[in-house]
PQR file with spaces between the fields and no chain letter, atoms N, CA, C, O and H, PARSE charges and radii, in Angstrom:
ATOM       1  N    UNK     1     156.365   41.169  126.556 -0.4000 1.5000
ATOM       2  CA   UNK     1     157.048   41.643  125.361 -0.0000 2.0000
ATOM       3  C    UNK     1     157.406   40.470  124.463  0.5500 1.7000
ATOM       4  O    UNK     1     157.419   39.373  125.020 -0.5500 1.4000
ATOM       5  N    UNK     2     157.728   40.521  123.036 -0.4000 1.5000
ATOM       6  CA   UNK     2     157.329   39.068  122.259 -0.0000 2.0000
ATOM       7  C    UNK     2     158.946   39.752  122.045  0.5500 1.7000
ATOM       8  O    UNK     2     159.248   40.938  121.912 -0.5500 1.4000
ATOM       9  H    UNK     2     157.718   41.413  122.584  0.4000 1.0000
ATOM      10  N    UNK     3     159.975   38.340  122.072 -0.4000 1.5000
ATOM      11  CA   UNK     3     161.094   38.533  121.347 -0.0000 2.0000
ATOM      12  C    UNK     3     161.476   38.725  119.824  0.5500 1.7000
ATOM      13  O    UNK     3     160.827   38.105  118.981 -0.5500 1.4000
ATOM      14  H    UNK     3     159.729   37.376  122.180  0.4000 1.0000
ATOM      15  N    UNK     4     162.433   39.501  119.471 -0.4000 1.5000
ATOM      16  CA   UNK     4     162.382   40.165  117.870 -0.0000 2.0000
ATOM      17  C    UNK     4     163.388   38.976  117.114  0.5500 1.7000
ATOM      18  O    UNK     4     164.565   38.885  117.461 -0.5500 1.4000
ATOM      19  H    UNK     4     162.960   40.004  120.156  0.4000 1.0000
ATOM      20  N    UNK     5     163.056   38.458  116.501 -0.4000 1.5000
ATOM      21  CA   UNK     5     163.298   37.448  115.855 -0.0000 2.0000
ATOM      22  C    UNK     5     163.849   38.153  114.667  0.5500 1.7000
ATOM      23  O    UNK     5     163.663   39.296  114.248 -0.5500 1.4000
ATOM      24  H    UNK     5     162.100   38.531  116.219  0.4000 1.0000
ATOM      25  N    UNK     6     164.747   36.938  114.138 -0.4000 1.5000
ATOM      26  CA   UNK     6     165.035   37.298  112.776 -0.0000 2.0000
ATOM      27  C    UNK     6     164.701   37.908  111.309  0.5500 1.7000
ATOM      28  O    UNK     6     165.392   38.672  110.635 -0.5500 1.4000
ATOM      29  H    UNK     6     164.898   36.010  114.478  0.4000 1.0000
ATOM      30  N    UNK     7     163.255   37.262  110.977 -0.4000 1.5000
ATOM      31  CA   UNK     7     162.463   37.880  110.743 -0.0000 2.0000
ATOM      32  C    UNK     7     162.175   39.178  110.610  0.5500 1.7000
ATOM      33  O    UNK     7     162.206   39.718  109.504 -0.5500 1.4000
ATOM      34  H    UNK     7     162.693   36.641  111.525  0.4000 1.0000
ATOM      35  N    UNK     8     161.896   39.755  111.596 -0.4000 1.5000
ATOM      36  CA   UNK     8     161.728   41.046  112.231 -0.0000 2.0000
ATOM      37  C    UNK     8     162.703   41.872  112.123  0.5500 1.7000
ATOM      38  O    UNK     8     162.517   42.987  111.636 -0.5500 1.4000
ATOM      39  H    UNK     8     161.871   39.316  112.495  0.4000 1.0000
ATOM      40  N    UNK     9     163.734   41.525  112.496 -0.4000 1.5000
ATOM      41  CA   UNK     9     165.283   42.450  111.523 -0.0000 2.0000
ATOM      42  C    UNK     9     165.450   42.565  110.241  0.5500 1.7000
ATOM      43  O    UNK     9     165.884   43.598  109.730 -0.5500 1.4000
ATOM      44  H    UNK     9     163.885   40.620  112.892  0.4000 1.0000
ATOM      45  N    UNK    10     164.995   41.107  109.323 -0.4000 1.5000
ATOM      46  CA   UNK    10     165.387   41.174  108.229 -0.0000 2.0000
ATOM      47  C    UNK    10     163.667   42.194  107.510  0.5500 1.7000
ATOM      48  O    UNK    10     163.704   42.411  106.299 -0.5500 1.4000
ATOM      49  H    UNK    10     164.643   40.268  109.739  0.4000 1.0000
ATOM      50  N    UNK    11     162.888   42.504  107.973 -0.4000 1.5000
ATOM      51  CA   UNK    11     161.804   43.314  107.790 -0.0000 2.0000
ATOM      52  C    UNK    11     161.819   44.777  107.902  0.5500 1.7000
ATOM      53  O    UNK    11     161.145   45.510  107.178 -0.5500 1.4000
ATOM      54  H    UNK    11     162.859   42.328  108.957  0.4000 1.0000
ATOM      55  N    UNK    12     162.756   45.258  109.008 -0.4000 1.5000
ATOM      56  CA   UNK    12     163.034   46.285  109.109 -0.0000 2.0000
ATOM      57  C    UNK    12     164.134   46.926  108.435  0.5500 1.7000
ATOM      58  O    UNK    12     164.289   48.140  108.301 -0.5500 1.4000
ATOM      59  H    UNK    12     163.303   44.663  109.596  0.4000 1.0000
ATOM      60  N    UNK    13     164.895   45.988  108.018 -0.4000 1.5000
ATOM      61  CA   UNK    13     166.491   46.072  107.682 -0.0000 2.0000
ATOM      62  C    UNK    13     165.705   46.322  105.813  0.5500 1.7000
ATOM      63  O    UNK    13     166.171   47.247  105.149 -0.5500 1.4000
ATOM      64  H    UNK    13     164.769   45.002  108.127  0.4000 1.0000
ATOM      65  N    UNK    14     164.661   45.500  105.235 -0.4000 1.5000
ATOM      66  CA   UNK    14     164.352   45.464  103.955 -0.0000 2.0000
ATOM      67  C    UNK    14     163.190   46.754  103.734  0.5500 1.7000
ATOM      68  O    UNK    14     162.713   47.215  102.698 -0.5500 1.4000
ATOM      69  H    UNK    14     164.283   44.748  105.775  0.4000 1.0000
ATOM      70  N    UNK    15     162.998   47.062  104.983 -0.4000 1.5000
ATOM      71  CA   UNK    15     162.129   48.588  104.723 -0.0000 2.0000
ATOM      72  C    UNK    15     163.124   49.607  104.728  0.5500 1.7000
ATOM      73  O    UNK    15     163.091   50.405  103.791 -0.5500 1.4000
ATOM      74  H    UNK    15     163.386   46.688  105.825  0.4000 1.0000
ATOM      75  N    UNK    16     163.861   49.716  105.461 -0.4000 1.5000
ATOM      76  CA   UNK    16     164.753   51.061  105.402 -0.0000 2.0000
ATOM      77  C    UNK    16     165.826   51.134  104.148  0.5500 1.7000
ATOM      78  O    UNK    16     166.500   52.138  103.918 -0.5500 1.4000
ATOM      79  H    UNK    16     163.887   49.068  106.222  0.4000 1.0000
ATOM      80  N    UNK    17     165.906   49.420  103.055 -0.4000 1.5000
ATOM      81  CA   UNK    17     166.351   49.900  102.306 -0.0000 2.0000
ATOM      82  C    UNK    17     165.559   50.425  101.054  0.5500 1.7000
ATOM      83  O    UNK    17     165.923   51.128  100.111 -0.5500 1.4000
ATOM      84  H    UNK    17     165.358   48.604  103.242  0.4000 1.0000
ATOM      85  N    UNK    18     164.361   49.850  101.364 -0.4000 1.5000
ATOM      86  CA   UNK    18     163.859   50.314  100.308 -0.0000 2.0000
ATOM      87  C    UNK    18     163.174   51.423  100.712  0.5500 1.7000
ATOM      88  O    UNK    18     162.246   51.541   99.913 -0.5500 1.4000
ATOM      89  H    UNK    18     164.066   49.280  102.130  0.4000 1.0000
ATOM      90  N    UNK    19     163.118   52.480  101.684 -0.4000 1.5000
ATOM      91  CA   UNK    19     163.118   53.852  101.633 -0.0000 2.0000
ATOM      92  C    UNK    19     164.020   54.257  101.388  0.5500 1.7000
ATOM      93  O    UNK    19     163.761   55.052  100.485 -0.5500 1.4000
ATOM      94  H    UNK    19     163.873   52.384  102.334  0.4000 1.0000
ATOM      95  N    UNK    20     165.419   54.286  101.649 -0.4000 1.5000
ATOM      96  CA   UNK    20     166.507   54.527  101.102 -0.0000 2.0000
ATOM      97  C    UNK    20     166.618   54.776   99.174  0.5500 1.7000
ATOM      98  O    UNK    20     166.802   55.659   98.337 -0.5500 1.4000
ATOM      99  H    UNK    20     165.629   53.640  102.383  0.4000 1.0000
ATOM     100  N    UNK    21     166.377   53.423   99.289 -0.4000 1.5000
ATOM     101  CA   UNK    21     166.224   53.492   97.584 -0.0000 2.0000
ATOM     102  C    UNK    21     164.971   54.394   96.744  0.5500 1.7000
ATOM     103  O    UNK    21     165.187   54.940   95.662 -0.5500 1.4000
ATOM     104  H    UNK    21     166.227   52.705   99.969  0.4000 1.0000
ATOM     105  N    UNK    22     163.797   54.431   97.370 -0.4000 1.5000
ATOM     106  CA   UNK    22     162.987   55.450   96.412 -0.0000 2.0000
ATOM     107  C    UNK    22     163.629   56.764   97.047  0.5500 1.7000
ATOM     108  O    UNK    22     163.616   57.833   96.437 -0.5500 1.4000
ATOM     109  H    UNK    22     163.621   53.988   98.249  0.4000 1.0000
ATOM     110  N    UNK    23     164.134   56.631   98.183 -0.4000 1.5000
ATOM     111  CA   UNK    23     164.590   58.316   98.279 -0.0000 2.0000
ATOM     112  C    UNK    23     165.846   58.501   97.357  0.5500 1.7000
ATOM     113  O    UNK    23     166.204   59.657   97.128 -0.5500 1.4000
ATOM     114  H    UNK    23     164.145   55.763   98.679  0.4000 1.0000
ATOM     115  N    UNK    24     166.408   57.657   96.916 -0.4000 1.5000
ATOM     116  CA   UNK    24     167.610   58.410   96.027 -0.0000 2.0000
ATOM     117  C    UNK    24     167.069   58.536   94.656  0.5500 1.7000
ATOM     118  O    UNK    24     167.473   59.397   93.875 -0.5500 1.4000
ATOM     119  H    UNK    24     166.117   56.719   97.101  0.4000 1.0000
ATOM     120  N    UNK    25     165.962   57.493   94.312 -0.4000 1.5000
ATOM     121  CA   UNK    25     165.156   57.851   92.988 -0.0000 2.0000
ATOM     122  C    UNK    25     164.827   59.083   92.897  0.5500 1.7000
ATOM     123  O    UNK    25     165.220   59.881   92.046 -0.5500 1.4000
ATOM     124  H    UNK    25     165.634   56.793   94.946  0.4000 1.0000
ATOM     125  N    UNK    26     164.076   59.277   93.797 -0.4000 1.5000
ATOM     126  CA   UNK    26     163.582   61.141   93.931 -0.0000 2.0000
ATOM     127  C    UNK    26     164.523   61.705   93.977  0.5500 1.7000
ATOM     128  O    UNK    26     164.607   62.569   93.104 -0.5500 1.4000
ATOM     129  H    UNK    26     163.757   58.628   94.488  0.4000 1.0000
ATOM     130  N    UNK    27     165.552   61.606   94.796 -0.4000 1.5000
ATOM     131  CA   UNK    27     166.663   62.829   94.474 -0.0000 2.0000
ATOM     132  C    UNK    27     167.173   63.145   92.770  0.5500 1.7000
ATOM     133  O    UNK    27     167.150   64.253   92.233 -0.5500 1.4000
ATOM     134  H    UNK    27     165.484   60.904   95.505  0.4000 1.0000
ATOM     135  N    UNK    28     167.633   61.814   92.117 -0.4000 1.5000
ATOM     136  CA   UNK    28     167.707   61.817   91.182 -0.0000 2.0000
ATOM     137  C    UNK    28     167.029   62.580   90.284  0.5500 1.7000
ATOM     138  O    UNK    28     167.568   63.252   89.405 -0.5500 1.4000
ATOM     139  H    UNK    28     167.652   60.915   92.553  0.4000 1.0000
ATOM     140  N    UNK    29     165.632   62.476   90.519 -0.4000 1.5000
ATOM     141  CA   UNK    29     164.737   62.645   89.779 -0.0000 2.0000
ATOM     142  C    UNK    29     164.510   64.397   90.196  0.5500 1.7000
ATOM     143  O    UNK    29     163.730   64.999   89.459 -0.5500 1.4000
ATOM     144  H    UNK    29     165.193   61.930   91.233  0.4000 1.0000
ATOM     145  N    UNK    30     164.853   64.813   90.793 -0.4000 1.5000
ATOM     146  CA   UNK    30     165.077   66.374   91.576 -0.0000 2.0000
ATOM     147  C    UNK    30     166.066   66.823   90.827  0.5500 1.7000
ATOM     148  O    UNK    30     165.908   67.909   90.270 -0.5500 1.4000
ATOM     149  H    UNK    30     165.486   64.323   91.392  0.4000 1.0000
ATOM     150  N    UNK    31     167.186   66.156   90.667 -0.4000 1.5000
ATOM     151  CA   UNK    31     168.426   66.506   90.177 -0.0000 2.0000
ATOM     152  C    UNK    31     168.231   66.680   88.472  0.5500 1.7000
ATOM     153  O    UNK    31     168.687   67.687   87.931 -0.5500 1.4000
ATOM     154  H    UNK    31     167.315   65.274   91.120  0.4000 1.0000
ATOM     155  N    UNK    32     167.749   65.966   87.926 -0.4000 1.5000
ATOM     156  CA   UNK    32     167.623   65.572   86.468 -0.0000 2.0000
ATOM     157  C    UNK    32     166.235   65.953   85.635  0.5500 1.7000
ATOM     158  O    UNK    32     166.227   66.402   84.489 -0.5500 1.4000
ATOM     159  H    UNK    32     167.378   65.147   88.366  0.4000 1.0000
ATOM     160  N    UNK    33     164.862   65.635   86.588 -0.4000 1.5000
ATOM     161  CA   UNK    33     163.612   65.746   85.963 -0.0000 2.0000
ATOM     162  C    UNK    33     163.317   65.201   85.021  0.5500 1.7000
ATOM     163  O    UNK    33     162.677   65.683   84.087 -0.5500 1.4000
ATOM     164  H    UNK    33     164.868   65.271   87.519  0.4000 1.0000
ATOM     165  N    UNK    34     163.906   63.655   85.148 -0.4000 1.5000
ATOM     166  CA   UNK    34     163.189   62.584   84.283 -0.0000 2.0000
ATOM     167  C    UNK    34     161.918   61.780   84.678  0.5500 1.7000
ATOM     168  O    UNK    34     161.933   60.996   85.627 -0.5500 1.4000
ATOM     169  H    UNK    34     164.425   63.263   85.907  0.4000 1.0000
ATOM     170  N    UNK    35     160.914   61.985   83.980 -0.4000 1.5000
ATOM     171  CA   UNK    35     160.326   61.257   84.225 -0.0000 2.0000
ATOM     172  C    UNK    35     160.086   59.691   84.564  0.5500 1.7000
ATOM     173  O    UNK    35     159.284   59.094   85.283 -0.5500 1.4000
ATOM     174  H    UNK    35     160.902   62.622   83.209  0.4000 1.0000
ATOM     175  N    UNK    36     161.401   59.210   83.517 -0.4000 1.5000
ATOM     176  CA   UNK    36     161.694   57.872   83.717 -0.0000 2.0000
ATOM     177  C    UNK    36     161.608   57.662   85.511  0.5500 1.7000
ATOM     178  O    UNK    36     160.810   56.964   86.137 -0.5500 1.4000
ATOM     179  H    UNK    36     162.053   59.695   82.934  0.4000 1.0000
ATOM     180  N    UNK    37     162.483   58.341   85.925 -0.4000 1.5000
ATOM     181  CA   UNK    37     162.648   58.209   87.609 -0.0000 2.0000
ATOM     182  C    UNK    37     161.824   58.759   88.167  0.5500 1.7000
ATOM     183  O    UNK    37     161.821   58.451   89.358 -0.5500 1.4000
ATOM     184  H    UNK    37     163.132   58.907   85.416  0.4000 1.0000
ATOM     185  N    UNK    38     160.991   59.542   87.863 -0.4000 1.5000
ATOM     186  CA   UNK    38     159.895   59.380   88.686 -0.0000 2.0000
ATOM     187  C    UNK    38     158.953   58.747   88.459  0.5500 1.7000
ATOM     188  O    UNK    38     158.071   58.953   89.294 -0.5500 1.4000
ATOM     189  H    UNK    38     160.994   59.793   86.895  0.4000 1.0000
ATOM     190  N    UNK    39     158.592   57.778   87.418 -0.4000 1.5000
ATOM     191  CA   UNK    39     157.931   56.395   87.472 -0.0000 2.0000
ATOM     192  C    UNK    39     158.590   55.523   88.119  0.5500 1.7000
ATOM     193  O    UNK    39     157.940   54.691   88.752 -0.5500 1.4000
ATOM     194  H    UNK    39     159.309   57.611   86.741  0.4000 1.0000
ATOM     195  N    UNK    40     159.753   55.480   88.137 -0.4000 1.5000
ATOM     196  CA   UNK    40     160.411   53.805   89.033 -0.0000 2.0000
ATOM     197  C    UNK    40     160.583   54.352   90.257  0.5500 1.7000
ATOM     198  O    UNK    40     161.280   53.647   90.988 -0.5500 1.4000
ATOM     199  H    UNK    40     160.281   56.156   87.623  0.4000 1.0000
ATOM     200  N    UNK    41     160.096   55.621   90.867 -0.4000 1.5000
ATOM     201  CA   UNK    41     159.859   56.095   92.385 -0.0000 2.0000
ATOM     202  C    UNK    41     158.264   55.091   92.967  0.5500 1.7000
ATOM     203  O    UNK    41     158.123   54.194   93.799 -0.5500 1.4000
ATOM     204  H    UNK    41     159.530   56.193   90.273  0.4000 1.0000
ATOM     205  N    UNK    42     157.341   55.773   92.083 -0.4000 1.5000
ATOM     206  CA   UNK    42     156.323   55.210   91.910 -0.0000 2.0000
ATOM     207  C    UNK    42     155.816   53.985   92.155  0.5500 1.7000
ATOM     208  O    UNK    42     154.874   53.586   92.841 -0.5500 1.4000
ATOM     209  H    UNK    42     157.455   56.501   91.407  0.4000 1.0000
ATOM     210  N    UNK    43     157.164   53.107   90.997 -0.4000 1.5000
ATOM     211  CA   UNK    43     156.707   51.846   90.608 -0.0000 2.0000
ATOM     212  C    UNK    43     157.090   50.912   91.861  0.5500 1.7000
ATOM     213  O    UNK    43     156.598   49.850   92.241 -0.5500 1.4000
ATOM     214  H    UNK    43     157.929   53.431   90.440  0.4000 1.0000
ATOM     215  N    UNK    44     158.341   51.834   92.461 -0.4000 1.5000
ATOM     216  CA   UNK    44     159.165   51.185   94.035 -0.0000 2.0000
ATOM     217  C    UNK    44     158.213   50.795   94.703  0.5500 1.7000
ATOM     218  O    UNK    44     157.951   49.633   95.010 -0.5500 1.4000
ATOM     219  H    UNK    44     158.741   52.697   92.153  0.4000 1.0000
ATOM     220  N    UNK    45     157.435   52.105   95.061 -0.4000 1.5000
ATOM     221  CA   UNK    45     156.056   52.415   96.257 -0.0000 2.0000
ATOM     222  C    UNK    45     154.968   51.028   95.467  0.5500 1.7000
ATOM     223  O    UNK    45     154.660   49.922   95.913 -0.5500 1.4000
ATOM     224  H    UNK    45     157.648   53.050   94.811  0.4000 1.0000
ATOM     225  N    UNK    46     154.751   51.457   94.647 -0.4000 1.5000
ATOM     226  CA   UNK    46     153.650   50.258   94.604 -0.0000 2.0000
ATOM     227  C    UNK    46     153.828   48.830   94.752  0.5500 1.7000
ATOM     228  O    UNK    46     152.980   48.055   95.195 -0.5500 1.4000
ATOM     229  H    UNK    46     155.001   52.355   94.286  0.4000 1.0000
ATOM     230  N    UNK    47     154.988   48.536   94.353 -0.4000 1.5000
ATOM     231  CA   UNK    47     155.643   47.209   94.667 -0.0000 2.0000
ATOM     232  C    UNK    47     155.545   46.861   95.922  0.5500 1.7000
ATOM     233  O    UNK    47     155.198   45.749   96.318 -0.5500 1.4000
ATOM     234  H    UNK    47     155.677   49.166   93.994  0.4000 1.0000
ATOM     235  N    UNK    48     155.857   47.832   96.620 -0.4000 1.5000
ATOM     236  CA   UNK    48     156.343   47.657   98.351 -0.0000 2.0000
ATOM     237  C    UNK    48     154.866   47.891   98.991  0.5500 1.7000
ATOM     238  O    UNK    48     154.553   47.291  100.020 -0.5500 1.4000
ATOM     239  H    UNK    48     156.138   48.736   96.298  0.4000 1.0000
ATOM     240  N    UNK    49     154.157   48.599   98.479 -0.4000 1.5000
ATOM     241  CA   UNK    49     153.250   48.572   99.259 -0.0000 2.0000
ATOM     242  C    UNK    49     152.198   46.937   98.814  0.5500 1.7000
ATOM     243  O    UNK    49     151.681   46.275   99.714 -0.5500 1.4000
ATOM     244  H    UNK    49     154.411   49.086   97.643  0.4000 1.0000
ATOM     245  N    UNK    50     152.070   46.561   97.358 -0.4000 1.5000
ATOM     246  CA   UNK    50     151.549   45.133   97.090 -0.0000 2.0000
ATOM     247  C    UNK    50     152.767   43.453   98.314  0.5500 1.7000
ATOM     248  O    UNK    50     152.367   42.392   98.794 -0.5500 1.4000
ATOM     249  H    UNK    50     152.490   47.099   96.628  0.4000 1.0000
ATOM     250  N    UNK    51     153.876   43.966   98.311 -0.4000 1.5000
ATOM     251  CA   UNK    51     153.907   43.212   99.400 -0.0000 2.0000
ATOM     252  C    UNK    51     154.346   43.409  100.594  0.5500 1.7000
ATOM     253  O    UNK    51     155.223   42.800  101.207 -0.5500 1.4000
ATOM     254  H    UNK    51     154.201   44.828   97.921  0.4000 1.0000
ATOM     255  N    UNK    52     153.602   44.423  100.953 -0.4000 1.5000
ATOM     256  CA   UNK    52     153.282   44.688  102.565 -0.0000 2.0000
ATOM     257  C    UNK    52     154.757   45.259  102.996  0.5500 1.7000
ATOM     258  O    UNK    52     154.942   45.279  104.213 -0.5500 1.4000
ATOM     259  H    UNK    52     152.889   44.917  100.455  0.4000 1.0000
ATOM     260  N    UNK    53     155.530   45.596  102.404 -0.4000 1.5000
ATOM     261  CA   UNK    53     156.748   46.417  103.090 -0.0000 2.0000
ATOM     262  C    UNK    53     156.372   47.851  103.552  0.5500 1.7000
ATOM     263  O    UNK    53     156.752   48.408  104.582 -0.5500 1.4000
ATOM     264  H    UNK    53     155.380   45.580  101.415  0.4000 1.0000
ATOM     265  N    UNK    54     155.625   48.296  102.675 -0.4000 1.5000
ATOM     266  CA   UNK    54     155.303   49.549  103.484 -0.0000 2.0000
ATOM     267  C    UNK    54     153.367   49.610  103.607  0.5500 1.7000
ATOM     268  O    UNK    54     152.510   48.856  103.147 -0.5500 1.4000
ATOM     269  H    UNK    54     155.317   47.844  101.838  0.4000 1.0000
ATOM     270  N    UNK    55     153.287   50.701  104.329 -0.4000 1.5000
ATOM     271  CA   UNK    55     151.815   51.364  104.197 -0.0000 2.0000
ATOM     272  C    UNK    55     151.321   52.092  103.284  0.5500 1.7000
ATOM     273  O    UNK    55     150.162   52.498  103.378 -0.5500 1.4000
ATOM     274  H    UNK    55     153.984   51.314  104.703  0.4000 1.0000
């Protein structure tokens, strides 16, 4: 088993906030039906996925 390093917390700790954060965009964006917010849902995901935070 490889020990979880710091790193590795601060990776997991920076993915769950930034699911956190496009999920309240969408809520928002549920709540209101701006488009504005549902481009910066979007724009979250693509960000995160160009540096490898998410899939």
């Amino acid at each position: 088993m490889s020990k979880k390093t710091k790193d590795d917390s601060l990776y997991i700790n920076n993915r769950e906030m930034l699911a956190k954060a496009i999920n309240k965009v969408l809520d928002c964006y549920f709540l209101h039906r701006s488009e504005g917010l549902l481009e910066a849902a979007r724009r979250l995901e693509q960000v995160s996925k160009e540096l490898g935070i998410i899939e």
